[in-house]
Each structure stands twice: as C-alpha cells, then as structure tokens.
C-alpha positions in Angstrom: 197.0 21.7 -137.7 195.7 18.4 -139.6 197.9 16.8 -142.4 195.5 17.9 -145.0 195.4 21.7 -143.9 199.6 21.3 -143.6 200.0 20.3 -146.9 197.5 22.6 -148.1 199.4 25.4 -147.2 202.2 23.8 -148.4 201.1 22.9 -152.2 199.6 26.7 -151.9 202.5 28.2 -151.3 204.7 26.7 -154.0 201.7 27.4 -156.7 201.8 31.0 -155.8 205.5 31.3 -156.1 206.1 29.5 -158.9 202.4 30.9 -160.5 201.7 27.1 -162.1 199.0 27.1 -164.6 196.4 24.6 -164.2 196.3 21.9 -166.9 193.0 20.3 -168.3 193.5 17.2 -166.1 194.0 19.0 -163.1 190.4 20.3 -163.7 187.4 18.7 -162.3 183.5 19.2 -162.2 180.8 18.9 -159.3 177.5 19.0 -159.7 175.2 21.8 -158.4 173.2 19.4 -155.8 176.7 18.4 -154.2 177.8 22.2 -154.5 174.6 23.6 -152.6 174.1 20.5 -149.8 177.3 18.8 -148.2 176.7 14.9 -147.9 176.3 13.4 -144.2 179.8 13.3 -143.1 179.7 10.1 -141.3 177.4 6.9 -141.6 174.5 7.4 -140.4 172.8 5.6 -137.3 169.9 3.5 -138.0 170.5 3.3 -141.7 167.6 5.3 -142.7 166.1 5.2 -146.1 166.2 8.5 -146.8 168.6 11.5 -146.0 167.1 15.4 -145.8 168.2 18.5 -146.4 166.4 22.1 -146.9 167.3 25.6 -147.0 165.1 28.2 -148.2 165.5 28.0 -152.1 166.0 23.8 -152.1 165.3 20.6 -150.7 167.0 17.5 -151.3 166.8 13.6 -150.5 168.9 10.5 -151.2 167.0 7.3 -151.1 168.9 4.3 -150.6 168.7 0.9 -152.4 167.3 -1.9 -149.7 170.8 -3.8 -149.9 172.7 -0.7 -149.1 173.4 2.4 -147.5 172.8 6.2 -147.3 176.4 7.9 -149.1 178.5 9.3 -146.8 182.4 10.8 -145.8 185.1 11.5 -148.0 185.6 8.6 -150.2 181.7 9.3 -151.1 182.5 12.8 -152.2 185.4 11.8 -154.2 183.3 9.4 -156.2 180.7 11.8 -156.8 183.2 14.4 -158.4 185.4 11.4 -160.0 181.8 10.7 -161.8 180.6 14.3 -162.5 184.2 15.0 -163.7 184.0 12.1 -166.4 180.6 13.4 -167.8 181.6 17.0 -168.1 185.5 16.3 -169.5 184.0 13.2 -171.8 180.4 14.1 -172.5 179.3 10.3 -171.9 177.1 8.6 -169.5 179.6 5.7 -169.0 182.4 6.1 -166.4 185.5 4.2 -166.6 186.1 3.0 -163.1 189.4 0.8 -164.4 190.3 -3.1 -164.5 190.6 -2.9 -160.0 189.8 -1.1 -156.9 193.3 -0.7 -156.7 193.4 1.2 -160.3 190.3 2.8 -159.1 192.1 4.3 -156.3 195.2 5.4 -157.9 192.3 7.7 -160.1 191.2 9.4 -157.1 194.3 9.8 -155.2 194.6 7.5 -152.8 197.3 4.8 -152.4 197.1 0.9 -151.7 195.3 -0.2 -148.7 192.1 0.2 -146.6 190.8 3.2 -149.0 189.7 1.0 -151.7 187.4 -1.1 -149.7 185.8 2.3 -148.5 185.8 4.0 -151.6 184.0 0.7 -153.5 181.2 0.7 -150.8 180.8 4.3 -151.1 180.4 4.1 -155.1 177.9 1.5 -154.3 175.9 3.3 -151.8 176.0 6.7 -153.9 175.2 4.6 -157.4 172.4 2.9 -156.0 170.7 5.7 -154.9 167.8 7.9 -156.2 168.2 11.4 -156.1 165.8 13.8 -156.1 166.3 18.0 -155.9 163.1 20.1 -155.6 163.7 24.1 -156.3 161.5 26.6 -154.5 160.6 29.8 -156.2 159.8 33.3 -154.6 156.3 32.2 -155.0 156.8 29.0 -153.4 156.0 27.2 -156.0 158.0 23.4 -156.3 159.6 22.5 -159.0 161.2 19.2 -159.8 164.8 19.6 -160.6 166.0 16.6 -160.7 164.7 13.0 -159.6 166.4 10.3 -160.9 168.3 6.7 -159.9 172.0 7.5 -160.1 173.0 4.6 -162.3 171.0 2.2 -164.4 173.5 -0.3 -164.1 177.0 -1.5 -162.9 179.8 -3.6 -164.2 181.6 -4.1 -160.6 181.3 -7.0 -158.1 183.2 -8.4 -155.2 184.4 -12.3 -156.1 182.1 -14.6 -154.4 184.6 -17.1 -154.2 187.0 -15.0 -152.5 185.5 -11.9 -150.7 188.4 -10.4 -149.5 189.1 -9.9 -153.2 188.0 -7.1 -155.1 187.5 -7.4 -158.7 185.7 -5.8 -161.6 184.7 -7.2 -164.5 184.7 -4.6 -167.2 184.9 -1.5 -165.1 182.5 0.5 -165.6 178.9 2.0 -164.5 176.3 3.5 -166.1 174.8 6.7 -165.3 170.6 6.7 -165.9 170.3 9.0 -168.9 168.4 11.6 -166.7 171.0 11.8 -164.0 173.9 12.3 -166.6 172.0 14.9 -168.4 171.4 17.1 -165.1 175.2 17.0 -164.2 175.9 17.7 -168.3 174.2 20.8 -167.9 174.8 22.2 -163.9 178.2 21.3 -162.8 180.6 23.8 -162.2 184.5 23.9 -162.1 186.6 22.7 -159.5 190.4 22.8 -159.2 191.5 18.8 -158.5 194.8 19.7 -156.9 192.6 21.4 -153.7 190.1 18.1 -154.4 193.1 15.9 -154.1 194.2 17.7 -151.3 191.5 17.5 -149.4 190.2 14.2 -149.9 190.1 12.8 -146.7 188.5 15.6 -144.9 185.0 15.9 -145.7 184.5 19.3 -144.5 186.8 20.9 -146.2 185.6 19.2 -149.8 182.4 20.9 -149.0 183.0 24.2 -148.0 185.9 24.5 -151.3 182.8 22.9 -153.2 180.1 26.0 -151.7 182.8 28.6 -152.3 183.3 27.5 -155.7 179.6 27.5 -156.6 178.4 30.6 -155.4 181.1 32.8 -156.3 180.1 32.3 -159.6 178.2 35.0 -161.3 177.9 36.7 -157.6 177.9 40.4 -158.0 177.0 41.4 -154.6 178.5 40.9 -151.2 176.4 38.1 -149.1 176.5 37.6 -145.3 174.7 35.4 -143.2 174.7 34.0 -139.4 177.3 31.1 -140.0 175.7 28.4 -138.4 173.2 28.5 -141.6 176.2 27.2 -143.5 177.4 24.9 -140.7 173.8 23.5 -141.3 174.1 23.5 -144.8 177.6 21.8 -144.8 178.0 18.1 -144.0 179.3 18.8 -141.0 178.0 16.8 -137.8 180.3 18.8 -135.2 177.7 19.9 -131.7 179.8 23.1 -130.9 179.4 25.3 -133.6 183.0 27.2 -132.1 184.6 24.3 -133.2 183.1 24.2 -136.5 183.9 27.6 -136.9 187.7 27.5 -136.2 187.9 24.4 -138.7 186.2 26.4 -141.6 188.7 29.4 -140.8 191.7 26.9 -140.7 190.0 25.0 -143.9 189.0 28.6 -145.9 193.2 30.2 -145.0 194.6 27.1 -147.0 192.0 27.7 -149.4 193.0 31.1 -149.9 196.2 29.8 -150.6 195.5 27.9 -153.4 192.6 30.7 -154.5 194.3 34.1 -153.9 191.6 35.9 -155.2 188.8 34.2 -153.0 188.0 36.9 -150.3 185.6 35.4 -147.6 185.8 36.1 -143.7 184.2 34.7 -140.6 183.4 37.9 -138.5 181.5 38.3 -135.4 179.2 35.2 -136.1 178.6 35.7 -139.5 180.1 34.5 -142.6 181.0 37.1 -145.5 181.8 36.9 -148.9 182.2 39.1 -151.8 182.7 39.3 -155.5 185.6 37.2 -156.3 187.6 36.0 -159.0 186.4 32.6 -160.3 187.7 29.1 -158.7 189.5 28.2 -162.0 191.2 30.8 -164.1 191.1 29.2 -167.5 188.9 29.5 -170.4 187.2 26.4 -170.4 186.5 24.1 -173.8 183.0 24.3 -175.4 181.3 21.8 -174.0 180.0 19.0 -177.0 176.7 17.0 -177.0 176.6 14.2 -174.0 176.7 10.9 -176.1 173.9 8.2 -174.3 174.8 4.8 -174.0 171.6 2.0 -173.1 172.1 -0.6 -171.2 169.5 -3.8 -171.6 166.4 -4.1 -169.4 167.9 -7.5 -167.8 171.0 -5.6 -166.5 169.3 -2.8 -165.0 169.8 -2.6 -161.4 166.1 -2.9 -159.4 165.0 -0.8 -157.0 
C-alpha cells in the first residue's frame, strides 16, 4: 500500500476513535472547475498551449503563458487549493505566499528540499494561465462561465544573481478580479487534513475533490460505467484495472476519514448515494470579497 494510503488509514483511524472536531484552519476550499475536471497528472509532452477536457455538461481549457508550462501533478493541485482556500477564508484577491519558498512550503505541508522548487514552478505555470469553463445546458446552449487570466500580477522571482536561490520579494500574487470573484462564489469545502494527506498523490486529491463536490445537494443515487470518471479524473494510467484498484484503495482511506461517504466500485460501474456532507460544521457567513488593483505596468502580459 503507498505511504499516503498507510498513513491515511492511519490519521483515519485515530479521528474516528478519538471523534476530533475539525477546526477552522483545518478547513479548505476548491473551486468547482478543479472539483468537476482533475488537472493532467504529469507534464505533459510537447508542451502544448492548451489542455482539454469535456464531459457532457462542461468543457474546460488552460492556456499557457509563452514562457511557461501547462499546470500539472500534485504540487499544482496544492497551489490551486492553497489559493482558493485564501479567497474563501479571507475574502481577498491577494494571496500571501510568505517571505520564501521555504515558508511557502511549510503552508502547504511539505518539508525542506526538492518540493519547493516544484511547487514554485507549479504556482507559476498555474498563475500564468488563462482559464476558461464553458457550461452546456439541456438545450445545448454555451454559456461562458468563467474565462479569465489566473493572476494579474506576481510579487515572486528567482534571484538572477544566484539561480539556485529562491527568493521573493514581498510574497504575494494577485488574483485578476474575475478569477477571484468565480472561486468567491463556487468553491466548496474540503477537509485539509485528507488534502495534506494526500498531497503527493494526485489521484487521490482528485477523486476526494469529485466526492466532495457532488455529494453536495445530491438527493439521488448516481451510477455510471467508471471509466467516465477515470476520464474525467487526472489520471493518465492505460489499464483502466489498475486505475480501478487505486480509486478503491484511495476511496477505503477516504472512508476513513469520511464515515458517512458511501460510494462503491461494482461490476464496472461507480455508485454513489446520498451522503453526509465532506465537512460537518456550520460554516461562517461568507463577507464581501475585498478587490485589490494592481498598476497597468506590473501586470503580467500575455
């Protein structure tokens, strides 16, 4: 069994007996579009431009800035719900990245070394990008949902004089107003102990993600051929047996954490019924998202 799935069950287990309630910190936010569609789970060949994905009710593309590259794996998840968490628990479109990579990576869990290299390209990649979600009705109408830069501007660098030094200057990035406004108003709970727990393993972050998302408000039991969520997860496994014994591994330490979560594999299809909710606490009211500006001469081009 991976480390991630071992201590899974482990931190599961001793939740459940002791019945710890979750804290505000230990609660985090992800936005819808991350929720629905799992990022690519590895870099992808060729460094395309854009990146695709469709299912009957969406369709989304990244498009990457010319300098960088299509988001991608685990540290690119955990950046993406480090940012959505800051707008939903601080109603701002400034994130507080800290003084250093290093104090970056402490934030998202991960100790000293190689992971704050990765995690600093990642939050370049996925702040660079322009991301646009496109909702299909029954009609078959489009719809814009969202279509937006992800930041309007960055206060990060790598020292020039010393590249194998990572600094930051003040620390902090700026969300473009339109982007901060759609994860304001669609992101959805998500316990940070499981995040934390999972965060180098991208297909676990994305299947806990899906399972959060749409057991919300679901009222009726939903099954489906599983290899539409293989395709819809960020998975890039060939054999979809393989895939399949992962997500059962993945969705019993889940469980653990999420007694009340009751989803099955069975006979090629994937099941899931009315559950309780991924977090169990009343949340705060959420306040008005305060805008911050940044000047047209630090705006980051296209």
């Amino acid at each position: 069994m991976p480390n991630s799935l071992m201590r899974a069950a482990q931190l599961a287990t001793e939740r459940v007996h002791f019945k710890e309630p979750l804290n505000p910190e230990d609660i985090g936010f992800s936005s819808n579009i991350f929720m629905v569609f799992g990022l690519p789970a590895q870099r992808l060949k060729g460094n395309p431009f854009v990146w695709e994905k469709k299912n009957p009710l969406y369709a989304l593309s990244l498009t990457k800035h010319k300098d960088y590259a299509i988001p991608s794996g685990c540290y690119a998840r955990m950046n993406q719900i480090f940012i959505d968490t800051e707008v939903k628990t601080k109603n701002t479109n400034v994130i507080d990245v800290g003084r250093s990579f290093y104090e970056y990576a402490q934030k998202l869990g991960y100790s000293h070394g190689r992971a704050e290299r990765e995690l600093v390209e990642q939050l370049v990649n996925y702040t660079t990008c322009r991301i646009d979600l496109t909702v299909v009705d029954e009609q078959l109408a489009r719809r814009t949902e969202i279509s937006a830069l992800v930041s309007s501007g960055r206060d990060f660098f790598f020292d020039v004089k010393n590249p194998n030094q990572l600094t930051m200057s003040s620390g902090r990035i700026v969300l473009s107003e339109d982007y901060a406004r759609y994860i304001h108003e669609h992101a959805a709970p998500l316990d940070l102990e499981v995040v934390r727990t999972f965060k180098r393993n991208p297909l676990a972050l994305d299947f806990y993600r899906f399972l959060a998302y749409r057991v919300n408000k679901l009222n009726k039991t939903i099954e489906f051929p599983d290899r539409l969520l293989f395709e819809q997860l960020g998975t890039e496994q060939g054999k979809d047996f393989v895939t399949r014994a992962r997500l059962k591994m993945i969705l019993r330490s889940i469980q653990g954490f999420w007694p009340g979560l009751r989803a099955k594999f069975e006979d090629g299809h994937f099941i899931l019924e009315p559950s309780a909710s991924a977090i169990q606490v009343k949340l705060p009211r959420r306040n008005p998202l305060s805008i911050t500006h940044i000047p047209l001469d630090q705006v980051i081009p296209e």
